[in-house]
C-alpha positions in Angstrom: 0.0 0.0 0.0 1.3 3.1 -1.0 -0.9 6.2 0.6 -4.2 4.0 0.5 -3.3 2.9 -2.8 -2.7 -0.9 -3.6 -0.2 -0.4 -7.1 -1.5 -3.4 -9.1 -0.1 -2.7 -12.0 1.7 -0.3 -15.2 -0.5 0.6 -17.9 1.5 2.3 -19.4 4.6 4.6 -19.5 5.9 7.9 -21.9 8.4 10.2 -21.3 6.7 12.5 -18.8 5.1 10.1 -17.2 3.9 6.5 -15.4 0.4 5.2 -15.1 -0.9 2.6 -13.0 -3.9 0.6 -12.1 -4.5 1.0 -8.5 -7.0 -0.1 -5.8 -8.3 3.1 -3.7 -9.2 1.3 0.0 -10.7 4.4 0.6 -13.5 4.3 -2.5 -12.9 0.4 -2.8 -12.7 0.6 -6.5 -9.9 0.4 -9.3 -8.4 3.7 -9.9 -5.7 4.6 -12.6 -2.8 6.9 -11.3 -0.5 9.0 -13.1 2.8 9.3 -11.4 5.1 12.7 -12.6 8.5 10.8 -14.0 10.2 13.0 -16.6 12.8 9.9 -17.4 15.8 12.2 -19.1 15.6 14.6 -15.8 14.7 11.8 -13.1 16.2 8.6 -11.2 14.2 6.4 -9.0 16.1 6.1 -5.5 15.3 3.1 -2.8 12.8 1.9 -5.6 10.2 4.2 -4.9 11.3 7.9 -4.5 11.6 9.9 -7.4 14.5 12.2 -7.5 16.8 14.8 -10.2 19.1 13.3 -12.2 21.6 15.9 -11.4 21.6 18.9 -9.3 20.8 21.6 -12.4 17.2 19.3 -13.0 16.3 20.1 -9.3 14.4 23.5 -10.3 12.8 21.2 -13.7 11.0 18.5 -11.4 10.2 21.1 -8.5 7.7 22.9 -10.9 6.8 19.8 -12.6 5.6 18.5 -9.2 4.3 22.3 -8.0 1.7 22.0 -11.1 0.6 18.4 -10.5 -0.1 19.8 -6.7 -2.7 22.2 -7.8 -6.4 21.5 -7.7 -8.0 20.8 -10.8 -4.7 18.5 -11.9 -4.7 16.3 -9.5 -5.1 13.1 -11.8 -6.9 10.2 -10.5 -10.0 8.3 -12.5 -12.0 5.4 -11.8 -11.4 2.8 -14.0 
C-alpha cells in the first residue's frame, strides 16, 4: 500500500510520465494513477522515491511536481 493505494499494476509509460492501475481502500474501486517521472531529468532512489538526475534538473522536477499539486490536476480516475 502506498498512501491507500494498492499499485496493481503499469498501464503504461511515456516520457513524462507513469500510469498505474490501482485499488483506492478508501472508495474500494480500481483507480488509474499518473505518477510525474520525466525519465531524461529523473532517477528512481530506494525503488520508490523519485528524484533529479543531477543537481541543475532540481528546479525542472520542483515545478513539474508544484503544477501536478494544484487542484484541478490532481489526476486520478476510476477505472
Amino acid at each position: 500500500m502506498l498512501h491507500g493505494y494498492k499499485l496493481l499494476r503499469v498501464l503504461g509509460a511515456g516520457g513524462f510520465g507513469i500510469t498505474y492501475l490501482a485499488y483506492d481502500a478508501n472508495l474500494d474501486r480500481k483507480v488509474a494513477i499518473k505518477e510525474f517521472f520525466p525519465r531524461s531529468h529523473v532517477v528512481r532512489k530506494n525503488g520508490i522515491e523519485v528524484v533529479p538526475g543531477s543537481e541543475s534538473q532540481g528546479d525542472f522536477i520542483r515545478n513539474g511536481l508544484e503544477c501536478g499539486h494544484r487542484p484541478g490536476n490532481v489526476i486520478k480516475a476510476a477505472v
